[in-house]
Structures are given as structure tokens and as C-alpha cells.
C-alpha positions in Angstrom: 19.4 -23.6 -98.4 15.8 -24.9 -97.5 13.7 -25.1 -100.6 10.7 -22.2 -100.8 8.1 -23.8 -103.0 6.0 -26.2 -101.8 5.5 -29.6 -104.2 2.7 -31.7 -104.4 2.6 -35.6 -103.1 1.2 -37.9 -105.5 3.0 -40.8 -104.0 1.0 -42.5 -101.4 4.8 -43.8 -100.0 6.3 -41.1 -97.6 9.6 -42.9 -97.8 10.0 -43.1 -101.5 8.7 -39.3 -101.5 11.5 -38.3 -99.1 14.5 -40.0 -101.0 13.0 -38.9 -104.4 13.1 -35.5 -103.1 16.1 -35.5 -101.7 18.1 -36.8 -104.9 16.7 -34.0 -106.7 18.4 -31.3 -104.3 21.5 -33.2 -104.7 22.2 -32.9 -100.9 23.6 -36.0 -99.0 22.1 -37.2 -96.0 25.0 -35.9 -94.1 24.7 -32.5 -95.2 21.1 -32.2 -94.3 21.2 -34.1 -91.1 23.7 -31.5 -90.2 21.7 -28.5 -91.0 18.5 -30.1 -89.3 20.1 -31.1 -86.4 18.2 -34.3 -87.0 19.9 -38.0 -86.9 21.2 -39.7 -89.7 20.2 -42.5 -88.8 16.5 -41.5 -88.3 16.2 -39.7 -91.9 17.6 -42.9 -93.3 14.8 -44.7 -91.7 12.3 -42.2 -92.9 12.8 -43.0 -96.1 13.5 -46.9 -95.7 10.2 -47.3 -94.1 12.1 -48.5 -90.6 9.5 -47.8 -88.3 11.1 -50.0 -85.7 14.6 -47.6 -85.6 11.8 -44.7 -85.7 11.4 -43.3 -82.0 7.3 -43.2 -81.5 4.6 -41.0 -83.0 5.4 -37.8 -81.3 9.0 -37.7 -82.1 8.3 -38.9 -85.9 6.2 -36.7 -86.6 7.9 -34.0 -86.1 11.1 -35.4 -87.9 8.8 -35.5 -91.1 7.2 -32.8 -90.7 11.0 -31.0 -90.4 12.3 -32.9 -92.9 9.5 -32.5 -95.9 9.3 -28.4 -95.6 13.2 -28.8 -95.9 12.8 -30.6 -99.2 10.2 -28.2 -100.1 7.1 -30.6 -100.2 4.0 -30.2 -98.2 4.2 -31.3 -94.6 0.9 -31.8 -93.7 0.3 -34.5 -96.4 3.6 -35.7 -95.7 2.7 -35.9 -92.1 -0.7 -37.6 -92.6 1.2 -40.2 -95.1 3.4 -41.1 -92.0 0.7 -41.5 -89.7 -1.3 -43.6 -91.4 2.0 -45.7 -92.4 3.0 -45.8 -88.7 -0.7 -47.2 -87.8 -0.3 -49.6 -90.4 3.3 -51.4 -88.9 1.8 -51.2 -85.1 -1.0 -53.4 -86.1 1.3 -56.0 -87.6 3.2 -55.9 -84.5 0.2 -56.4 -82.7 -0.9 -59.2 -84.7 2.3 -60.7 -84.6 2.4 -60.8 -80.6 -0.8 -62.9 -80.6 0.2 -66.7 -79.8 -1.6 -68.5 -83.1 -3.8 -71.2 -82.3 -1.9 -74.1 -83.6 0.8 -73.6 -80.8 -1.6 -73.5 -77.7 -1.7 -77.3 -78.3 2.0 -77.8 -78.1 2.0 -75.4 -75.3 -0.7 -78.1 -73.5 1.5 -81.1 -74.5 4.8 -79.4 -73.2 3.3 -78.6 -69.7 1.3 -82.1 -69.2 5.0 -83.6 -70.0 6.7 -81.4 -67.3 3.8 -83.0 -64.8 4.5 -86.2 -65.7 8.1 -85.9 -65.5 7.8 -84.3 -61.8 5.4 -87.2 -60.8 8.1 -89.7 -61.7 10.8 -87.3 -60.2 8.7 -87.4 -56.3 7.7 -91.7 -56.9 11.6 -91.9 -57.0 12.7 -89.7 -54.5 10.1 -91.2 -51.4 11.5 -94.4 -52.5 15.0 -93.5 -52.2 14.0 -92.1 -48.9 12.3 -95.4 -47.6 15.4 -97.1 -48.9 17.7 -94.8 -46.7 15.4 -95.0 -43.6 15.5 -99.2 -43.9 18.9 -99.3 -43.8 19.4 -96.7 -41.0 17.2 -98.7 -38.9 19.1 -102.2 -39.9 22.9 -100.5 -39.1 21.2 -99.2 -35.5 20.4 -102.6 -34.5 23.5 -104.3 -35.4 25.3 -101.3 -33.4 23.2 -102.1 -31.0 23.3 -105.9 -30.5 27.8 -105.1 -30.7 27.8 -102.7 -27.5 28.9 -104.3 -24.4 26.2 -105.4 -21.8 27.5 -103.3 -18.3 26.0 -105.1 -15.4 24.8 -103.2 -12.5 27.2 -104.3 -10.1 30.0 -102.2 -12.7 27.4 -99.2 -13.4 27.4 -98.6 -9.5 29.8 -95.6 -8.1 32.4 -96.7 -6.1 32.5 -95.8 -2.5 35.4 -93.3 -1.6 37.4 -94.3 1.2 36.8 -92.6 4.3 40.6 -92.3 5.4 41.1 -89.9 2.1 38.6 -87.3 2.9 39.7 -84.9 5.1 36.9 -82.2 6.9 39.2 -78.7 6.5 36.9 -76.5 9.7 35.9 -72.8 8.4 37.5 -70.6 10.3 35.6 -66.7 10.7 37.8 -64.8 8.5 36.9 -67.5 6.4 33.1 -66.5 6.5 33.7 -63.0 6.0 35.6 -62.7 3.3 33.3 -65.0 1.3 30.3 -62.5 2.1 32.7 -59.7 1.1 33.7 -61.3 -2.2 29.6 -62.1 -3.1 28.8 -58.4 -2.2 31.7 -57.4 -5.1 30.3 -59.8 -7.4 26.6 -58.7 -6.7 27.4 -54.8 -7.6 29.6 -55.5 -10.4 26.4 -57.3 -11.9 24.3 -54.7 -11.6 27.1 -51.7 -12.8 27.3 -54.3 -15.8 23.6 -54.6 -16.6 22.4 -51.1 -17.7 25.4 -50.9 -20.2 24.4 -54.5 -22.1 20.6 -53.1 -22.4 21.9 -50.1 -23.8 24.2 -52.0 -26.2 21.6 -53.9 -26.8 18.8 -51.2 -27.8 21.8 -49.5 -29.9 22.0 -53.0 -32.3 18.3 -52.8 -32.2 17.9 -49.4 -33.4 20.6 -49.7 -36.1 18.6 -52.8 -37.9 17.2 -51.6 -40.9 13.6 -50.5 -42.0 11.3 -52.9 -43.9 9.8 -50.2 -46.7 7.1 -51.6 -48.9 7.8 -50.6 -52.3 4.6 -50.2 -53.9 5.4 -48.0 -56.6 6.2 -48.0 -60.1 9.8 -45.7 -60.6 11.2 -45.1 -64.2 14.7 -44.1 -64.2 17.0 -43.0 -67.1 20.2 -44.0 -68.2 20.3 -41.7 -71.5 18.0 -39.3 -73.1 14.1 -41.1 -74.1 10.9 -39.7 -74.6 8.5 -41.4 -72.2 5.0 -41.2 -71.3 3.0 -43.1 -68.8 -0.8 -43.0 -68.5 -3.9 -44.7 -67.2 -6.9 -45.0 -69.3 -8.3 -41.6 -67.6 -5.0 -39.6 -66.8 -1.4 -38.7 -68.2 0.7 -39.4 -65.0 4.0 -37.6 -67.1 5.2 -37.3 -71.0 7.8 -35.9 -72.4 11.5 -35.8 -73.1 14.0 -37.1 -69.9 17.8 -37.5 -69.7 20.3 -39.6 -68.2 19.7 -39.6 -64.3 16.7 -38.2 -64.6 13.9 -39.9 -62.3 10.0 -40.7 -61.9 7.9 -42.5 -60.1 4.1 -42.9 -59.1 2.0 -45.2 -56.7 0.8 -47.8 -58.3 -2.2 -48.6 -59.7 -3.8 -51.0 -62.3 -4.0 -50.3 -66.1 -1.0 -48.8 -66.8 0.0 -47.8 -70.2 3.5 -47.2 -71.3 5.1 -45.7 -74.4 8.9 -45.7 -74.6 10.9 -43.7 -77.4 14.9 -45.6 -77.1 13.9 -48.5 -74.3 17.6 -49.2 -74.2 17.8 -45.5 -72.1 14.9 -46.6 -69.5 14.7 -48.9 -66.6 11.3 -49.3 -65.0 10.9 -50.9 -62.1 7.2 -52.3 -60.8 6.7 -53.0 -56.8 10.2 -53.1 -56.5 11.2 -55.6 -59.9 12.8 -54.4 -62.5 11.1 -55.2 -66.2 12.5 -55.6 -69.2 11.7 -52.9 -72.2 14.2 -55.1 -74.3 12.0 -58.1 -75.4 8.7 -55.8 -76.4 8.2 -55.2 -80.1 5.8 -52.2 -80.0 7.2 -49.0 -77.8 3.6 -47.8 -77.8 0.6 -48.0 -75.3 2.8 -50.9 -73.8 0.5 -52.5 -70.8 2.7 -52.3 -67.6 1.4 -55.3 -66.1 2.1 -57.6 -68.9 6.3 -56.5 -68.5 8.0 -59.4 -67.2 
């Protein structure tokens, strides 16, 4: 049964609020997430302080909001304890995607060794080439110098004897069958001529479209809250579900905020980026995905 009285929070933790709270209505966590409808595994990280298993903002807040009038406490101080909390972690993630200082130096060092290395790699390859053309010259003369000088005399044609030709006269059936047999030939070609175009144009007209794909398409493989925005307009929020689909034209300054990236593909101009690698699932910057 819910709790009816409200508590008061003196705690400034919202985790160690919840568990407290929850050991005192001697429920387990599998008992409540039943009668909340609510995850086990997200009321465990409510009270562990996981905000990284936590889906964003929107969905967390209503989990503790849920979860704190079920325990009886007040859930708009709980709420605002969350909140705060939450802002708290996405600044350390933020601050923990900056590249320190002290590396950019390395970084420098690491790329002025690939250029090196890749000068070195081209000196070598012209001078294996050189080498290769040298001696491809050198075996053409000597394959030269060993062919056989044919004199003239040999080069000539030989005369054919005039006792082995023979003159065979043309008689007129002769004639006219040859013009018959070039008439045949000459209509067959053009019977044959319209049908090739035709075949032709057909393998033409079945080669496929070039589309430019200048869009940006989000497509779902399992249920994820998502919401995609500009810095002046909310292109679509909400909750999607497996084979669900959207997509916008693109434009620049994209902002993306992904509740379970493991359930979304998004796909930029045609690329697919990866969600996997980002840290924070809020206000993520499409432009930066890779």
C-alpha cells in the first residue's frame, strides 16, 4: 500500500533518502518495482546515485517523483534534490570530455612523427622506382642487341608464281545472286537495328537513381526517449519504439539527447554515427558524432 503521510527531507542526498525510506517500509525492491511498473534496475540506480544507468532528465524525474510519493516523502523536494544532483554529474562529464592541456603536446609530437615517417616512406618508394626503371631500360637493350638483324632482301614478299593463279570468269548468275544476297543482308540490318536501341534504352532506364541524401534519419531498434532540436526549434521529443522512424533535412547546430543509445541509430548525410562512445546522452552536438 502507498504510504499517505508525507515526510520531510533533511538529507541533501536523494539516494540515501530513497533507500532509507524504503528500509523503513520493509518492501523489497522487487515488490515495489512491481507495483510501480518502474525498473528495478532504475530504482536501484536512484538510490546508488548511478546517473549514467539513469535514462535523461525527463524520464528521471518522473521515476522520482513516482517513487518518493510511494515512500510517502515529498516529491517536489525530492524532485528538486535530483535535479540539482543530475546537473551536478553532467558537468563532470563535461569536464571530463575536454582534452587537458598536457596531452595537446603529445598529440603535436605523435602527428609531426607520422610526417616524418611518410616522408621517409615516399624518399624510398621513388627510389625503388628509379631502381626498377634502370634496370627495365638495361634488360631492353640487351633484348635488343640479341634479336636477329633481317636484311631486306629476306623482309621482301616473295613473288607468287604466275602458273598457280588461275583467273575463274564471273559468269551472270554469278552477279545476280551476289546483289540478291547484299539486298538480304542490307534489310536484315535494318530489321535488327530498332530492336538493339530498344534493348539498349531498356538497360539504360533500369540503371539506378543517384539520390543525394542530405538528411539526418533516426531510426529505432527498441523503445528510447529521443529528442532533437536546434537552438531555436524542437524538430521531435518523445517516447519511440522499435521500427519506429524520423528524419529531417539537415541543418547546422543540431542538438541531440538520447534516453537508451543502444536502441537508436542516427544516421547524418547518409553515415551512420555512433551513440556508443558519447558519455553525456544530453544536448549531444550532432556534428561532433563520428
Amino acid at each position: 500500500m502507498e504510504n499517505t503521510e508525507e515526510l520531510e527531507i533533511d538529507i541533501e542526498d536523494i539516494g540515501t533518502i530513497l533507500k532509507s525510506s524504503r528500509l523503513k517500509s520493509k518492501k523489497s525492491m522487487e515488490e515495489i518495482s512491481g507495483e510501480l511498473c518502474i525498473r528495478k534496475i532504475y530504482l536501484t540506480a536512484l538510490e546508488e546515485g548511478d546517473y549514467e544507468t539513469l535514462p535523461p532528465v525527463p524520464y528521471g524525474v518522473g521515476y522520482v517523483r513516482t517513487y518518493a510519493r510511494y515512500l510517502g516523502l515529498n516529491p517536489e523536494r525530492a524532485v528538486k534534490l535530483y535535479k540539482d544532483a543530475a546537473k551536478i554529474e553532467e558537468q563532470k562529464a563535461e569536464t571530463e570530455d575536454v582534452v587537458p592541456e598536457t596531452n595537446k603536446s603529445n598529440v603535436r609530437h605523435i602527428i609531426l612523427g607520422i610526417l616524418v615517417l611518410g616522408l621517409i616512406y615516399g624518399g624510398w618508394e621513388l627510389y625503388a622506382q628509379k631502381e626498377d626503371t634502370q634496370k627495365t631500360a638495361a634488360e631492353t637493350v640487351v633484348q635488343t642487341e640479341a634479336e636477329p638483324v633481317i636484311s631486306e632482301t629476306e623482309a621482301m614478299p616473295r613473288p607468287v608464281e604466275n602458273d598457280m593463279v588461275t583467273a575463274l570468269p564471273e559468269t551472270a548468275e554469278t552477279l545476280v545472286q551476289t546483289e540478291v544476297e547484299a539486298d538480304i543482308d542490307a534489310e536484315t540490318n535494318l530489321q535488327e537495328t530498332p530492336v538493339q536501341s530498344a534493348e539498349n534504352g531498356a538497360l539504360e532506364a533500369t540503371a539506378p537513381e543517384i539520390r543525394e541524401n542530405n538528411k539526418v534519419i533516426v531510426e529505432f531498434v527498441g523503445e528510447s526517449w529521443v529528442e532533437l532540436k536546434d537552438r531555436s526549434k524542437v524538430y521531435f521529443q518523445g517516447v519511440f519504439h522499435a521500427g519506429d522512424k524520423k528524419e529531417i533535412d539537415y541543418v547546422d547546430n543540431l542538438f541531440l539527447s538520447v534516453g537508451r543509445p543502444e536502441n537508436v541509430k542516427v544516421f547524418v548525410k547518409g553515415a551512420e554515427k555512433n551513440l556508443l562512445n558519447r558519455r553525456r546522452k544530453t544536448n549531444i552536438p550532432v556534428d561532433a558524432l563520428e
